[in-house]
VOGU-3710 file (C-alpha; in Angstrom, 3 decimals, decimal comma):
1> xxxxxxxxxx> 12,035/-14,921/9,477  11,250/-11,351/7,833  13,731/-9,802/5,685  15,864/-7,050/6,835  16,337/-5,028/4,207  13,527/-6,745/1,442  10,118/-7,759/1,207  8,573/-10,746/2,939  9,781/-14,223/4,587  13,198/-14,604/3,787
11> xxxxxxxxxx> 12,279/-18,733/3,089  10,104/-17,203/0,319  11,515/-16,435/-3,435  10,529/-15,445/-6,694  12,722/-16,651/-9,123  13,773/-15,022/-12,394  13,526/-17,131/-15,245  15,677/-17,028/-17,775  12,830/-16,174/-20,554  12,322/-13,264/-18,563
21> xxxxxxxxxx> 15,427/-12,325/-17,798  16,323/-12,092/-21,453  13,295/-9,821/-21,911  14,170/-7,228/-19,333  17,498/-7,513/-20,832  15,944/-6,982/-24,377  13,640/-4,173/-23,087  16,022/-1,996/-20,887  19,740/-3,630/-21,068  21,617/-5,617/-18,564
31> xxxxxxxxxx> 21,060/-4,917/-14,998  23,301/-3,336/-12,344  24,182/-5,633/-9,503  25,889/-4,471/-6,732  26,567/-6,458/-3,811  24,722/-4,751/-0,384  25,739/-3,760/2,985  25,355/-6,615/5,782  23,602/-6,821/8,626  26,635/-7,148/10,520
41> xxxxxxxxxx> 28,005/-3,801/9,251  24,667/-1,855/9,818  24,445/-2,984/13,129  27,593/-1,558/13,903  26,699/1,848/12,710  23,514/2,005/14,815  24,130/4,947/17,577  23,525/4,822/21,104  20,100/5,168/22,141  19,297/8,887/23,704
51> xxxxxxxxxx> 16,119/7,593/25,369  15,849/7,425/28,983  15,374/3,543/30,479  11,491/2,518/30,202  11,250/-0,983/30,964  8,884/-1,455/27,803  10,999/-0,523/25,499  13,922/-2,289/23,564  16,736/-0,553/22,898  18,670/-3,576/20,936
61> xxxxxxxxxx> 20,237/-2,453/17,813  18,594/-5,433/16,335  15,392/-4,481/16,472  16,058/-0,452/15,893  17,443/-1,523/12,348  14,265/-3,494/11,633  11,954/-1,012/12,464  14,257/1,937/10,922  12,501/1,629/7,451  9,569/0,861/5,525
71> xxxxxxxxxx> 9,148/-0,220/1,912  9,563/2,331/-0,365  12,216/2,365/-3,222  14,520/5,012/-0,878  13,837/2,988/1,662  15,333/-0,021/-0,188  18,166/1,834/-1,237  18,901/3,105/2,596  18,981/-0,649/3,676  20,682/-1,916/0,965
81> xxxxxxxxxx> 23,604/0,447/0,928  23,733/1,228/4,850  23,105/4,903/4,239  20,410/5,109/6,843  20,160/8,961/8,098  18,066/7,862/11,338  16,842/4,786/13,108  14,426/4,432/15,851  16,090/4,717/19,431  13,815/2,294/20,770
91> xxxxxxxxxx> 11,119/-0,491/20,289  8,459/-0,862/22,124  5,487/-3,728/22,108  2,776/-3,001/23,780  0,734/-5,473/24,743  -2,701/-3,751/25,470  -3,977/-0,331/25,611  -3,029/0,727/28,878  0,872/0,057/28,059  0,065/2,206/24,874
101> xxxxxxxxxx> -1,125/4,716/27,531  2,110/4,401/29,697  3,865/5,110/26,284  1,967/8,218/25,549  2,814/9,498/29,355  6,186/8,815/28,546  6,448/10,755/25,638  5,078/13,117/27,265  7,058/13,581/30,216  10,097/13,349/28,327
111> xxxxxxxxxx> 9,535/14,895/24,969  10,151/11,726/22,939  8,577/11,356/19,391  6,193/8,604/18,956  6,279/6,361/15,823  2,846/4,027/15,605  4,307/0,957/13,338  2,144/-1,861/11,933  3,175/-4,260/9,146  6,060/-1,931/8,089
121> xxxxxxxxxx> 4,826/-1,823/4,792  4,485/1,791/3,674  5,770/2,840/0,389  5,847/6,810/0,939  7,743/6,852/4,542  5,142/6,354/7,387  7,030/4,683/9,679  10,817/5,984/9,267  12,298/8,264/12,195  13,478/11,414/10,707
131> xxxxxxxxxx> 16,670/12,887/11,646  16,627/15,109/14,474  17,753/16,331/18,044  14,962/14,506/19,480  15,270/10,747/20,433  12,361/8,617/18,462  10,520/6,182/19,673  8,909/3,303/17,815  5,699/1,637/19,126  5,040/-1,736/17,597
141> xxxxxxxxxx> 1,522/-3,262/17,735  2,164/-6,460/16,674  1,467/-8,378/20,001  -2,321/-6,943/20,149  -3,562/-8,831/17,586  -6,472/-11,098/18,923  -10,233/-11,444/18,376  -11,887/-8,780/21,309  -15,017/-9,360/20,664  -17,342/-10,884/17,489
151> xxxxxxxxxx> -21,173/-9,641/16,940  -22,598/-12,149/14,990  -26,044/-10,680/14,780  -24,310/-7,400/13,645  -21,835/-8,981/11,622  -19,292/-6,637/13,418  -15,731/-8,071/15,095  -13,345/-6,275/17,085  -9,746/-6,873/16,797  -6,361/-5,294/18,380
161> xxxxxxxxxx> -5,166/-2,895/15,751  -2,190/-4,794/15,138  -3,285/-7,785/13,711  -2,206/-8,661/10,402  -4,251/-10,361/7,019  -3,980/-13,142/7,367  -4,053/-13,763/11,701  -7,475/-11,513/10,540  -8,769/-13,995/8,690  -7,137/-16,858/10,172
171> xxxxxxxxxx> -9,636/-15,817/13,230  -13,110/-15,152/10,968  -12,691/-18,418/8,473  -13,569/-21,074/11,291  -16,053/-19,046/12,301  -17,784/-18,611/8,925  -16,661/-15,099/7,958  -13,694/-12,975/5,933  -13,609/-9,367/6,069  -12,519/-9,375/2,238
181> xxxxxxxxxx> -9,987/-6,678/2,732  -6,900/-7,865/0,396  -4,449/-5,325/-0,088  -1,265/-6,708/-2,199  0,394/-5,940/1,060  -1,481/-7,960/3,224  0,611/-10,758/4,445  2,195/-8,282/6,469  -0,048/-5,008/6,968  -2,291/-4,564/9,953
191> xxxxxxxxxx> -5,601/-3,602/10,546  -4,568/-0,443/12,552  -2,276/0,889/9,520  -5,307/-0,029/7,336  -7,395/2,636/8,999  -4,252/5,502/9,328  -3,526/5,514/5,884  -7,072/4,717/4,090  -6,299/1,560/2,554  -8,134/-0,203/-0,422
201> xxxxxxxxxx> -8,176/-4,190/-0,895  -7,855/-5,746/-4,127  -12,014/-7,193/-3,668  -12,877/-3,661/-2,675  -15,467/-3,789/-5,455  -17,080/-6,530/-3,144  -15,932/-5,635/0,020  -15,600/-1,992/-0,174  -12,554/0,394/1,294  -11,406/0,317/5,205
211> xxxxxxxxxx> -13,421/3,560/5,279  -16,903/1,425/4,144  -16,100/-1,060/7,172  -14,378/0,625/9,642  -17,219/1,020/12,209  -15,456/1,920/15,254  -12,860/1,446/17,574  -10,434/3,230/20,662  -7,448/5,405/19,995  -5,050/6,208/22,646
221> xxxxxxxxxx> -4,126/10,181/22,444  -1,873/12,378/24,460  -4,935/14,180/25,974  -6,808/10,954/26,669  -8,238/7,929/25,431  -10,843/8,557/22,839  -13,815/5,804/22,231  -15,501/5,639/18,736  -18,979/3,730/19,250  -19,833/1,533/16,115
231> xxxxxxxxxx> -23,213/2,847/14,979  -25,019/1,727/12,398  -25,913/5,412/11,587  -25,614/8,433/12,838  -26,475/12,351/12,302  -24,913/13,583/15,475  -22,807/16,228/13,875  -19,575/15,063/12,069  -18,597/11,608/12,011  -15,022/11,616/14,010
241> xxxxxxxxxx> -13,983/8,204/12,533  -12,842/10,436/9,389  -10,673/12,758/11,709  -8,997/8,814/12,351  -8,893/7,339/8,926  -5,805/8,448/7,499  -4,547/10,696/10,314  -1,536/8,573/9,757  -0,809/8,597/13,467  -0,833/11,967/13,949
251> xxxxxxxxxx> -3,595/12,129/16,052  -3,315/9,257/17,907  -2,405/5,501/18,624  -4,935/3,131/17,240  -5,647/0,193/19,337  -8,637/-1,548/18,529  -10,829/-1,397/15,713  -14,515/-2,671/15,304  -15,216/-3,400/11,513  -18,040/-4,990/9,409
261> xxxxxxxxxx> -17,399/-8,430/8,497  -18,721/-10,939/6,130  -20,241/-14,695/5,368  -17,908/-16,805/3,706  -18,676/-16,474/0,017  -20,239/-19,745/-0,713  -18,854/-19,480/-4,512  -15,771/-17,525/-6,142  -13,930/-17,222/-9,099  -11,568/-15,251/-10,602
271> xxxxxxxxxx> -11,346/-14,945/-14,926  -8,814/-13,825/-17,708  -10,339/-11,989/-20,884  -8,594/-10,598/-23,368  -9,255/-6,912/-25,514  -8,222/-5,602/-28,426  -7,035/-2,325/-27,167  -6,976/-0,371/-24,000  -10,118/1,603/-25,324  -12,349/-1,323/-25,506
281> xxxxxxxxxx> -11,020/-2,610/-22,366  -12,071/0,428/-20,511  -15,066/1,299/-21,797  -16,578/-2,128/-20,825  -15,243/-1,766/-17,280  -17,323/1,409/-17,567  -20,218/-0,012/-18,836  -20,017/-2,626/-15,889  -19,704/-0,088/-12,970  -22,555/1,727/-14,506
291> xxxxxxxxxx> -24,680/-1,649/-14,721  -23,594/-2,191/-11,122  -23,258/-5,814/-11,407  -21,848/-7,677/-8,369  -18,506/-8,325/-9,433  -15,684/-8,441/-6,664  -13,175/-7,310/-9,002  -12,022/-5,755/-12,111  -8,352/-5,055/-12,968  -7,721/-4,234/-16,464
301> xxxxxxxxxx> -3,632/-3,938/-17,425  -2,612/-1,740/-20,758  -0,984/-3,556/-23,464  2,486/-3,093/-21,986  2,020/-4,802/-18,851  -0,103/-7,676/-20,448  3,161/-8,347/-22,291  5,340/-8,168/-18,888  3,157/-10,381/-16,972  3,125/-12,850/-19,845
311> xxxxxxxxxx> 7,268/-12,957/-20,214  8,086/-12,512/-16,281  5,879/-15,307/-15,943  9,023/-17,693/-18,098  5,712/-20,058/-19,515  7,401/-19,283/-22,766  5,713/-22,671/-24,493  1,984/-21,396/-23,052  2,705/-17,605/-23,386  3,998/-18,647/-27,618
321> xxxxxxxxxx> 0,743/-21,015/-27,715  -1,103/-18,255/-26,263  0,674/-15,208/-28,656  -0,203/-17,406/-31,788  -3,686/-18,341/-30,918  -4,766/-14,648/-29,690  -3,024/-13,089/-32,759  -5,264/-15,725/-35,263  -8,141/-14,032/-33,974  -6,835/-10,654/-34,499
331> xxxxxxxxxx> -5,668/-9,919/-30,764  -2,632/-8,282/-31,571  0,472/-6,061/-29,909  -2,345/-4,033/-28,137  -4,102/-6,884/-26,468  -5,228/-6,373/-23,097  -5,896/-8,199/-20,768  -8,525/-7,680/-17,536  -8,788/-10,272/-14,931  -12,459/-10,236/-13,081
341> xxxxxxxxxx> -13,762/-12,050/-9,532  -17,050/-13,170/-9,328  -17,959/-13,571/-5,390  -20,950/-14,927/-3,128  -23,692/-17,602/-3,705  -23,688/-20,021/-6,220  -27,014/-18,567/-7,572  -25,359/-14,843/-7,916  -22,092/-16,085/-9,282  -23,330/-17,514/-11,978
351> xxxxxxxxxx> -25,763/-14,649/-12,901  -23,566/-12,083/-12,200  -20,669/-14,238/-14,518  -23,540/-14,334/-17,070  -24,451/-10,808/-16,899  -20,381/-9,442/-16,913  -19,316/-11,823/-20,050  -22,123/-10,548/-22,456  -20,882/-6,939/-21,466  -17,351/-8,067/-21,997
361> xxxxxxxxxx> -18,029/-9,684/-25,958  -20,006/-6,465/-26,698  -16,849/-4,526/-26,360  -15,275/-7,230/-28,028  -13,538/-9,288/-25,134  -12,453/-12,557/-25,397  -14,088/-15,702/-23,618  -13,374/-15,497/-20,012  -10,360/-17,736/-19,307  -10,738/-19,066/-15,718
371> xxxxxxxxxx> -7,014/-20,814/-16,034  -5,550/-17,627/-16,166  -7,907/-16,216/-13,134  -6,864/-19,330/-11,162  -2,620/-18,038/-11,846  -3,441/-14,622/-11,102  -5,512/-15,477/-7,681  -2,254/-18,334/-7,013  0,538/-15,517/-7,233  -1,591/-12,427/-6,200
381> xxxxxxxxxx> 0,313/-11,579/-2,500  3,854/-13,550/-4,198  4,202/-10,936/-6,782  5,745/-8,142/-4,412  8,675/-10,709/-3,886  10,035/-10,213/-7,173  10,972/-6,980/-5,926  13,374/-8,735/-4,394  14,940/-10,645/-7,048  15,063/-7,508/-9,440
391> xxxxxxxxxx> 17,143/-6,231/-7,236  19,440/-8,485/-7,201  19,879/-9,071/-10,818  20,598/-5,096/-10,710  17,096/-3,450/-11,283  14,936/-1,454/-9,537  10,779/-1,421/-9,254  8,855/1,315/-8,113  4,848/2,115/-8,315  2,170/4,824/-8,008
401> xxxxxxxxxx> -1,506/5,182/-7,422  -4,293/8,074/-8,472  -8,053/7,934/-8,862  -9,368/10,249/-11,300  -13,284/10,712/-12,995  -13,564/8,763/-15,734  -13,483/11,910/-18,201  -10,309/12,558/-17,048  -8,643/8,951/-16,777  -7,068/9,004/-20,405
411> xxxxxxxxxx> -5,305/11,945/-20,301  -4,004/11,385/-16,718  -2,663/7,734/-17,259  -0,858/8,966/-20,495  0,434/11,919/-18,942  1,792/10,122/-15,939  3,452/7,091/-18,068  4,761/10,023/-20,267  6,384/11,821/-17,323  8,433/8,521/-16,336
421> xxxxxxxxxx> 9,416/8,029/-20,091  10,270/11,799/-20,440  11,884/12,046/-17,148  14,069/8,590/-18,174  14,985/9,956/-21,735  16,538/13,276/-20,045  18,472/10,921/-17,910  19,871/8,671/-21,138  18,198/5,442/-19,324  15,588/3,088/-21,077
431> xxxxxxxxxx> 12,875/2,195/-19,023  9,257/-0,276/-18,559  6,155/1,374/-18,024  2,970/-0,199/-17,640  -0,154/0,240/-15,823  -3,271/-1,018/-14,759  -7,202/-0,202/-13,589  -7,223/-1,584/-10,219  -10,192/0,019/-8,602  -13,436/0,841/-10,591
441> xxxxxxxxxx> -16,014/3,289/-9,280  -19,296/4,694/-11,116  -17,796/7,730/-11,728  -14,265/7,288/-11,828  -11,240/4,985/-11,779  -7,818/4,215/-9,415  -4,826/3,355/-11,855  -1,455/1,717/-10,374  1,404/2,763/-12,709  4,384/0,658/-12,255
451> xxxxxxxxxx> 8,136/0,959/-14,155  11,296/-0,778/-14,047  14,542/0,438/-14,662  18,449/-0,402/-13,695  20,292/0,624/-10,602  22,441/3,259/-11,348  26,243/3,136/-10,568  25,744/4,589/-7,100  22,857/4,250/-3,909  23,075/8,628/-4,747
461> xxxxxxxxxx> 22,344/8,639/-8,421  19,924/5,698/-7,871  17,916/7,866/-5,402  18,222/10,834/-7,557  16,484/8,892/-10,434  13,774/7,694/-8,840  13,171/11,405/-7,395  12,891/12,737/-10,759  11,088/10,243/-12,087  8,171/10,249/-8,823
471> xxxxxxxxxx> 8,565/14,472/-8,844  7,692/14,242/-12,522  5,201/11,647/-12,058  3,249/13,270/-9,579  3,011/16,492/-10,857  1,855/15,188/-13,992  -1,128/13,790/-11,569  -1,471/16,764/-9,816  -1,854/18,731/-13,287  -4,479/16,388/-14,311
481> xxxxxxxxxx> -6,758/16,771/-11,314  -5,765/13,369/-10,018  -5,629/12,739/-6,016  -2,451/12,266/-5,174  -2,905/9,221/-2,973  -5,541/6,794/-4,086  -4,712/3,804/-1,217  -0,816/4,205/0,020  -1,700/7,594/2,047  0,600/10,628/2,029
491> xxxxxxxxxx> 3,523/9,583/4,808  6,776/12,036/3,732  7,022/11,300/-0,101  3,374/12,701/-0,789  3,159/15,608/2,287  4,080/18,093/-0,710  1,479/18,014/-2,531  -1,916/17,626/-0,299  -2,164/21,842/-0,097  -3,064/21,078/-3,330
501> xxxxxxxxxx> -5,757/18,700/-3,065  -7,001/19,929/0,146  -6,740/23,771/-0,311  -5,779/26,333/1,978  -8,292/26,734/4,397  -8,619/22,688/4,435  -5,186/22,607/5,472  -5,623/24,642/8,226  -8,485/22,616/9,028  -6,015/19,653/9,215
511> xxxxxxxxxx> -3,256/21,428/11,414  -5,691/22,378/13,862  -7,062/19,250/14,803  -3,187/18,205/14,852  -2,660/21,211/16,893  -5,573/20,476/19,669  -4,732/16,718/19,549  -0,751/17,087/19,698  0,599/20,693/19,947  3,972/19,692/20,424
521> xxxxxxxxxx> 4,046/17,618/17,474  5,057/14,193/19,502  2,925/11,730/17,869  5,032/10,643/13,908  6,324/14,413/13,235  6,556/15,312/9,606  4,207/12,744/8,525  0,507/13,892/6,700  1,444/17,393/7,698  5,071/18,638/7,018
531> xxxxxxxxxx> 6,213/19,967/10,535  8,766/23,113/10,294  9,524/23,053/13,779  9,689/19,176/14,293  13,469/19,690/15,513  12,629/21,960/18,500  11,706/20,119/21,471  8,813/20,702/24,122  9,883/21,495/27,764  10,829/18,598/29,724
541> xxxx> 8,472/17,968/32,431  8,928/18,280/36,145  9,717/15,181/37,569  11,337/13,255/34,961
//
């Protein structure tokens, strides 16, 4: 069964061990545990629903408190101390598009707010009601998740939006194909919330962005349906997928999706290979995406979270073997290490594996390691669990993404770490930084910035931390020319600073396309585009 108020299956775990408990505790002092709320007790705070009776929706508190809040680090602290400001007041599941349609009608009628909800797994507040006059109403897609239609001469496959990873590719393996698209989050994210928010898989190198294979599809909308034909080119004005991808349900209700897919790879492998130093690390990543050799994968982590993978990991007899043997060769404190895929025939595997590792040595990497390719690729979807087990022991994770050009990726990583480490230092608390290249282009890069730090004393104080430190953090992105959202979209936590990137008359763009799609701002209010009137409510309609 899904967690509550966590990450994942709660028969899942990721145990501490004691190794690396000790070096959290060495790094940034003892934790702060705190025992949480229980179910019990939030389900007795959960109000009465306001909606009128639809007989497709739920109104059980049980399943209002599981779809009240996403992933997030507020969101964590909301379910884990009960001080949830709003939850949905109503599920519903529909099971095909025309029940979506009855939904929108509804809302319509009636003036109820909308919520589109896939996986649950946003990290800047998607999905979460927002407190106001106006009853909410979430819409679940998890039952349309089948296999519509497959085009094998195409290579195209339409699914219901709400599929998830793995029932994706649980449906394309037998049949010979993957659509490649590995977010971390993908044991639980869907193919709809793929499209709404732009997402980026960890093979995207191989397999390209949802916006690369995201050919088509059907979106419910409060003026209609609306039917995207899958091309395989077009010049008939502008392409209205893009008014889709990462509308973050704005527009409209997502329902099925027609996207490239894939051959099985006949080969694939994943490699370890140490640098010296971030700088010789990053340049050869460079050097690679400007070769464009056929690589799957690169993800290169600073010296700082090479160390952190290596301790959390509690191999302390293979990670001393391995500290000892790397230092000999003079791979020292600053080591760094970048783990690379290889993916497709046997023929271009071993070329392209060939071709990658004489780039690698020239920038003075060490031997590719497939051992530790085989642990990363192992633990590469179990990581996000430990989230889980921090927590407990009385710390906190959090993370954030940016793409930048490559001229201006040093600066911007060093100026974001330094923000959290400033930020942490005004607020007398020691804290882990680290960081990693996740998502190489030819003329720029996407770095994933991750810190831990201990619960404060209170839910309040823990909140206000992690506001500082993610104000302070993304203006030090903003400052450097960085996008604000690389792959995570802009939900709530982001909505302040897209004027930015997007520019006045962009915005406007933006709100009116919101404004002809949904003028009284039923369909996720607040979300993408901040919504000053979202409290007022639309005239009820006659006959309801």
């Amino acid at each position: 069964m899904r967690r509550w108020n966590g990450w994942g299956d709660e028969a899942t775990d990721y145990p501490l061990p004691e190794s690396a408990a000790l070096y959290l505790e060495s790094k940034i002092g003892s934790g702060n545990p705190s025992p949480d709320i229980s179910f019990k007790q939030v389900l007795a705070s959960v109000p009465a629903s306001r909606l009128p009776e639809h007989p497709l929706i739920s109104t059980a508190p049980t399943e209002r408190v599981f779809h009240a809040r996403g992933q997030s680090l507020p969101d964590w602290i909301a379910m884990r101390s009960g001080q949830i400001d709003a939850f949905p007041d109503g599920v519903a599941f529909p099971q095909d598009k025309q029940q979506v349609r009855d939904l929108l009608i509804y809302a319509g009628h009636t003036g109820v707010r909308l919520i589109p909800y896939g996986g649950g797994t946003s990290v800047v507040g998607h999905i979460n009601p927002l407190p106001s006059a106006i009853p909410a109403l979430t819409v679940d897609l998890g039952c349309m998740n089948q296999l519509i239609k497959l085009d094998e001469d195409s290579q195209l496959a339409t699914f219901g939006a709400g599929i998830n990873g793995p029932d994706l590719e649980a449906q394309l393996n037998p049949r010979g194909y993957t659509f490649g698209h590995f977010p971390q989050s993908w044991e639980l994210s869907t193919l709809g919330g793929w499209i709404a928010s732009r997402s980026s898989g960890q093979q995207s190198y191989c397999y390209g962005r949802i916006e690369d294979n995201f050919k088509g599809g059907h979106v419910e909308t409060l003026l209609g349906p609306l039917d995207l034909p899958a091309f395989p080119a077009s010049a008939a004005g502008p392409d209205l997928r893009h008014a889709i991808l990462g509308s973050e349900g704005r527009l409209g209700i997502i329902t099925q999706a027609t996207i490239r897919i894939y051959p099985l790879p006949e080969d694939e492998h994943f490699y370890g290979v140490f640098f010296r130093d971030w700088e010789s690390g990053s340049a050869a990543l460079l050097q690679i995406a400007r070769s464009h050799l056929p690589v799957s994968m690169l993800r290169l982590s600073d010296a700082q979270e090479t160390e952190t993978t290596l301790e959390l990991s509690g191999k302390v007899k293979l990670v001393s073997l391995a500290n000892t043997g790397l230092g000999l060769v003079g791979y020292g404190p600053e080591r760094c290490l970048l783990i690379y895929g290889v993916t497709g025939s046997r023929r271009i595997v071993q070329w392209t594996r060939h071709q990658a590792n004489a780039i690698l040595r020239s920038h003075g990497g060490f031997p590719a390691i497939e051992m530790i390719g085989k642990i990363w690729q192992k633990s590469r979807f179990l990581t996000p669990y430990l989230r889980n087990t921090l927590w407990e022991k009385g710390y906190a994770i959090d993370t954030f993404e940016t793409a930048v050009p490559w001229s201006k990726l040093s600066a911007t990583t060093s100026a974001a770490k330094a923000a959290i480490q400033q930020t942490s230092e005004a607020a007398g608390e020691p804290v882990l930084v680290f960081s990693h290249l996740s998502h190489i282009y030819s003329d720029g890069a996407s770095f994933y910035v991750t810190y831990i730090f201990r619960r404060q004393e209170t839910p309040d104080a823990t909140f206000a931390y992690w506001l500082a430190n993610k104000t302070a953090a993304s203006q030090a992105i903003v400052a450097n020319g960085g996008t604000i959202s690389h792959q995570h979209g802009i939900g709530t936590d982001h909505a302040c600073y897209l004027a930015t990137e997007k520019g006045a008359l962009g915005m406007k763009l933006l709100q009116t396309i919101q404004n002809a799609f949904d003028p009284d701002r039923l369909l996720n209010p607040g979300k993408l585009l901040a919504d000053a009137d979202q409290d007022s409510a639309p005239a009820q309609k006659e006959g309801m």
